[in-house]
C-alpha positions in Angstrom: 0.0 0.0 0.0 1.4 3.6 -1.0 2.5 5.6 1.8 1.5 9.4 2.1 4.0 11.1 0.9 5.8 13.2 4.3 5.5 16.8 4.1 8.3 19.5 4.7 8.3 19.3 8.4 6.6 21.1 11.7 3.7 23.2 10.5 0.2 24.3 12.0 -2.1 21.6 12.9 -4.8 22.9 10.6 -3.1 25.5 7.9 -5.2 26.9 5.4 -2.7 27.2 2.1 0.3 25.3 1.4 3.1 25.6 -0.7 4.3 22.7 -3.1 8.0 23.2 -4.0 8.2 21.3 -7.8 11.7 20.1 -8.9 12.6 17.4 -12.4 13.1 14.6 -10.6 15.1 11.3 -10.3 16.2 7.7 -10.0 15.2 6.2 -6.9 18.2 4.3 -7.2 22.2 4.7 -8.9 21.3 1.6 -10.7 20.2 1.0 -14.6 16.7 -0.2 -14.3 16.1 2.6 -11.7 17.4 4.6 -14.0 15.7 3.1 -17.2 12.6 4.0 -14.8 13.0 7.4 -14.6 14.3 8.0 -18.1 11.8 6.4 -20.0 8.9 8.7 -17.7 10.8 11.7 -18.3 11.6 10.8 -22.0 8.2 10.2 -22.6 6.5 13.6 -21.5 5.9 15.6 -25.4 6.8 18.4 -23.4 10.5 17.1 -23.2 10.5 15.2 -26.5 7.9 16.8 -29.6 8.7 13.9 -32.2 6.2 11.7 -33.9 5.4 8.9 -31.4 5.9 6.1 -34.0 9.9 7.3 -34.7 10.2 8.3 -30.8 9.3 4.7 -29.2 11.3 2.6 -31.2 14.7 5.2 -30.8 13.7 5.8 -26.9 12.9 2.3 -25.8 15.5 0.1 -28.5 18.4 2.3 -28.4 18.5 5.0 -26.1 17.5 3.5 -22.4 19.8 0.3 -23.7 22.5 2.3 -24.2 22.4 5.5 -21.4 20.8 3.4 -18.4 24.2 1.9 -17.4 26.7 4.6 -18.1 24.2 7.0 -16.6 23.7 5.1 -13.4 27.7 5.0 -13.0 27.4 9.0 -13.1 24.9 8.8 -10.6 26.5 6.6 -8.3 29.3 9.1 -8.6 27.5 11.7 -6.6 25.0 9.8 -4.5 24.2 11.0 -1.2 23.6 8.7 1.9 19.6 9.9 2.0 19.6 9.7 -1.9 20.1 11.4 -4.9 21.6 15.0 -4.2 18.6 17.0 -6.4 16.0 14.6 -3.9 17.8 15.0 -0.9 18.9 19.5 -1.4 15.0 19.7 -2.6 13.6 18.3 0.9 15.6 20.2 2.8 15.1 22.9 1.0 11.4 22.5 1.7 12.0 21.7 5.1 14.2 25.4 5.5 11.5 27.0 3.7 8.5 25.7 5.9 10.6 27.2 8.9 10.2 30.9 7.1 6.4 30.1 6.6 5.3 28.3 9.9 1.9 29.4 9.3 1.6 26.9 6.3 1.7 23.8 5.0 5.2 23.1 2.5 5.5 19.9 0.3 8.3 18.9 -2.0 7.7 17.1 -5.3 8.7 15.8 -7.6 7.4 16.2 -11.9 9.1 13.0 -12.6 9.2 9.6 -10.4 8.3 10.1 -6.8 7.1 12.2 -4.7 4.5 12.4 -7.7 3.3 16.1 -8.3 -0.3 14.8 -8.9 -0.2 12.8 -5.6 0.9 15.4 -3.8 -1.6 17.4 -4.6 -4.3 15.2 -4.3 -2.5 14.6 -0.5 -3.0 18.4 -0.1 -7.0 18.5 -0.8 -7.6 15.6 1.6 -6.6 18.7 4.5 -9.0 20.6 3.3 -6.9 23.7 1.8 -8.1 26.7 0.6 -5.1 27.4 -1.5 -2.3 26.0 -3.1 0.8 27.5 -4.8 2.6 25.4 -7.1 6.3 26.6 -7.2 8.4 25.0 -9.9 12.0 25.1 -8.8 12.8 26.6 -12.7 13.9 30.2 -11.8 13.4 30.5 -16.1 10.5 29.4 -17.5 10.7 27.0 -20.2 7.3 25.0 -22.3 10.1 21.6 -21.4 9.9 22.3 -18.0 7.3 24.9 -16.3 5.0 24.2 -18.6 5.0 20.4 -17.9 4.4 21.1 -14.6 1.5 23.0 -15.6 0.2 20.2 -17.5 0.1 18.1 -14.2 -1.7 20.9 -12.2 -4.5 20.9 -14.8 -5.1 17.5 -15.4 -5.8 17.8 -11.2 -7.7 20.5 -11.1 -9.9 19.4 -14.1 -10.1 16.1 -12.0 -11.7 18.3 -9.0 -14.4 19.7 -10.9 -15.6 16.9 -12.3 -15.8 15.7 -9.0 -17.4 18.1 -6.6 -18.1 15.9 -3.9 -15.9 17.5 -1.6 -13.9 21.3 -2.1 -11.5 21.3 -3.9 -8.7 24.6 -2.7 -7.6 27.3 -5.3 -3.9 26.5 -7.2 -1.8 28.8 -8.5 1.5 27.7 -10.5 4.1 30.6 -10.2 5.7 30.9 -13.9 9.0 31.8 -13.8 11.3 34.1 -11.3 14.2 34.6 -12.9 14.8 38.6 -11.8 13.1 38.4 -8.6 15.3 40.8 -6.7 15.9 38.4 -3.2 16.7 35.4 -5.4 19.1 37.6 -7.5 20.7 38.9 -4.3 20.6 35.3 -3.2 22.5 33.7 -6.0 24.9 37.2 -5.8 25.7 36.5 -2.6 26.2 32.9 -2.6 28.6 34.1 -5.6 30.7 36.7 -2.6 30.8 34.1 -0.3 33.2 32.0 -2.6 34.9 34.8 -3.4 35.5 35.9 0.1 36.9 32.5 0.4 39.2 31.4 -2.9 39.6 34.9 -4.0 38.2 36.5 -7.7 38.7 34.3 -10.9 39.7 35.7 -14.2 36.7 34.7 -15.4 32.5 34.0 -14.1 30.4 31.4 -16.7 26.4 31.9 -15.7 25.9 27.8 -17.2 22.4 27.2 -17.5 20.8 24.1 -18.9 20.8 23.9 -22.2 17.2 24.0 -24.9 17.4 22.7 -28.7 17.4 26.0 -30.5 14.4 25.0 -33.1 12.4 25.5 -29.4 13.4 28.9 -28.4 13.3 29.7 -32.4 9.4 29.0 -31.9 9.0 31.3 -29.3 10.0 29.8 -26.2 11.3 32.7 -23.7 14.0 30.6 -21.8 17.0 32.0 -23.2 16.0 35.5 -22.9 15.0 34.4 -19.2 18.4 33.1 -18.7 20.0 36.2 -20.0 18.1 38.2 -17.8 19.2 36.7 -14.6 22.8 36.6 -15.8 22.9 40.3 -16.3 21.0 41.0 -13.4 23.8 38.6 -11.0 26.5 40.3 -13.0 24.9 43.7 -12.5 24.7 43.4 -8.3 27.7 42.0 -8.4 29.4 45.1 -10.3 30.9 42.3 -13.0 32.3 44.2 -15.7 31.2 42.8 -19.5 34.3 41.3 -20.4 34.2 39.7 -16.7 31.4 37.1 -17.3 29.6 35.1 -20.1 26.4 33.2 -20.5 26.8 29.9 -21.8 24.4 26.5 -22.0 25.3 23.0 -20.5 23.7 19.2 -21.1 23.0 18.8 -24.6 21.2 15.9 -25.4 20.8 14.4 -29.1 21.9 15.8 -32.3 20.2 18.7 -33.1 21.5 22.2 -32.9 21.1 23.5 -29.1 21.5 27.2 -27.4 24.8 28.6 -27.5 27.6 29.1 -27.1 28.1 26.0 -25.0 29.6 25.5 -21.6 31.8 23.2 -22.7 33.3 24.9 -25.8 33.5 28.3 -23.9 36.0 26.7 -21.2 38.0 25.2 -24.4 38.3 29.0 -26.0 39.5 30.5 -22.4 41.9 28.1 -22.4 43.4 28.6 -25.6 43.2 32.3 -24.7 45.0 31.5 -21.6 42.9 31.7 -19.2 43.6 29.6 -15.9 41.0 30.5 -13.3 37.7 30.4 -13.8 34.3 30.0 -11.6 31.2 29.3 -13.2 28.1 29.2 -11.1 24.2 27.0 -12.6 21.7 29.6 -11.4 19.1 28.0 -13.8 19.4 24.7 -11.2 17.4 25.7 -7.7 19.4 22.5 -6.3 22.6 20.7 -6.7 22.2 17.7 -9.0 23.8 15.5 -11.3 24.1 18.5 -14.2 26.1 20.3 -11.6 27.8 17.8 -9.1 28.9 15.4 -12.1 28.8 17.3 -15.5 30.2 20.9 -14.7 32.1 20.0 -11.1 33.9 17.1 -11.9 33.8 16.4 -15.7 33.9 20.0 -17.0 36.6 20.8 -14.3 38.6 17.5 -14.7 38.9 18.8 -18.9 39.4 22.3 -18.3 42.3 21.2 -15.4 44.0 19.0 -18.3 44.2 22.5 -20.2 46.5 23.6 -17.2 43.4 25.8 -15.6 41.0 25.7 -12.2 37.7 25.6 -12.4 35.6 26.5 -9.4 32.2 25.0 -8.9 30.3 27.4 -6.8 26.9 25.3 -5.2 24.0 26.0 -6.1 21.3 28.1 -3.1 19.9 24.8 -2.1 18.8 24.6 1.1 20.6 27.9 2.2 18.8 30.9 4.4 18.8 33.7 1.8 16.8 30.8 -1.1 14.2 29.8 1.6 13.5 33.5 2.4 13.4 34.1 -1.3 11.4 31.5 -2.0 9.0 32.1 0.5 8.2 35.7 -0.4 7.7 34.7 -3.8 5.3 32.0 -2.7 3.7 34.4 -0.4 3.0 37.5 -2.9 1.6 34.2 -4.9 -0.6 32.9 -2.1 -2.0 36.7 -1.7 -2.9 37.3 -5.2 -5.6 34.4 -4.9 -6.5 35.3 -1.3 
């Protein structure tokens, strides 16, 4: 029998609005078919992949789960936590630090992909008897592969509710995007001093964000303007002159063209311009995850060091003070709007 999925932590005994903090998802497990799992539900969503299904199943299913599951699962085992997978284990507490800003409601975590299961959540959340519900998708830039997903989940469970009125259903809210909300800029800015204060300026900052297929934002999706506009907004509280910083896109997948210039072939260009420090920061990733801990801190950083240079991961806000204060005003200004 499925268990209820535990909330964030200590909270009234009978709030009326809650907060659901939304993150990708991930293996339940560093192994292939755990992996295999979660890969064929994420691969699956349109949202993520827009071909035809009749060329999609046979690629996804006969050649791409046989062939990534394994070698993926290595990466993940690389970086595995003792309580899990880092983006599952830096997202609960995360909920958990943001429920003790907001102790006057309820905070979930979950999850758009494998478990905890958005819809379940949700459907957790109307059995208290809520009146409202913000959905908070940890995607500081909104994207139709990623917020918009999430959306797709919130209305298939609201559309559920109204075809069943047998009991009231709360209000939801899904926040869109954040991506120059001044206390999560100063957040990511500060997080960005800290490591300074510690290992001294680099020669160079990369903002890496997750990379789109460019045939996506070519159709009007507004992600990379999104990501532009919380580079330059970090760069600006910082005081980063232009020259100082530059904007690049990580994680490709397939082999159409994506967003660039990439991570990846930035770090091989300040190389051969002699560069030898730089830090590069993911403030598109809410959490620390296998994009970050894997591909930019160790793989990234093991290439650019065989170039004779030092890259400097600087951690994501996860669970920090200054991103559950962020978060929660956000959420708030949200939870107002629909009051």
């Amino acid at each position: 029998m499925t268990q209820p999925t535990p909330l964030a932590g200590p909270a009234p005994a009978k709030p009326s609005c809650a907060i659901v903090l939304v993150n990708l998802g991930t293996p339940q497990a560093p192994t292939a078919p755990a992996v295999r799992r979660y890969l064929r539900e994420f691969l699956s969503d349109r949202r993520v992949v827009d071909l035809p299904r009749l060329l999609w199943w046979p690629l996804l299913n006969l050649v791409i789960l046989p062939l990534r599951c394994t070698r993926v699962a290595r990466k993940y085992a690389d970086v595995w936590m003792p309580d899990g997978s880092p983006l599952a284990v830096f997202t609960r507490r995360l909920a958990r630090a943001v429920q003790a800003q907001c102790p006057e409601l309820r905070v979930a975590d979950a999850m758009r992909y494998g478990e905890p299961a958005l819809a379940r959540v949700l459907h957790e959340l109307r059995a208290q008897h809520l009146d409202r519900i913000v959905v908070l998708p940890l995607y500081p830039q909104y994207s139709t592969t990623t917020t918009a997903s999430v959306q797709d989940v919130v209305a298939q469970v609201t559309a559920q509710w109204a075809a069943d009125s047998a009991e009231p259903a709360p209000q939801v809210r899904t926040i869109e995007q954040y991506a120059q909300d001044a206390d999560w800029v100063e957040a990511v800015a500060a997080s960005i001093r800290a490591h300074r204060a510690q290992h001294g300026n680099p020669a160079h900052m990369l903002f890496s964000f997750h990379g789109l297929p460019q045939r996506l934002a070519d159709a009007g999706d507004p992600y990379p303007q999104q990501c532009q506009a919380s580079a330059r907004a970090v760069a600006a509280r910082l005081g980063l002159a232009d020259e100082a910083w530059s904007l690049t896109y990580q994680s490709r997948f397939g082999r159409e063209k994506w967003l660039e210039p990439s991570t990846a072939g930035t770090l091989d260009d300040l190389a051969r311009r002699g560069v030898r420090r730089v830090d590069v920061v993911a403030p598109g990733f809410a959490v620390d995850c296998l994009e970050t801990l894997e591909e930019v801190a160790k793989e990234l950083a093991g290439d650019f060091r065989v170039r004779g240079g030092d890259l400097r991961y600087i951690a994501c806000l996860n669970d920090s003070a200054d991103h559950a204060r962020a978060l929660a005003a956000i959420a708030r200004r949200e939870l107002q709007a629909i009051a």
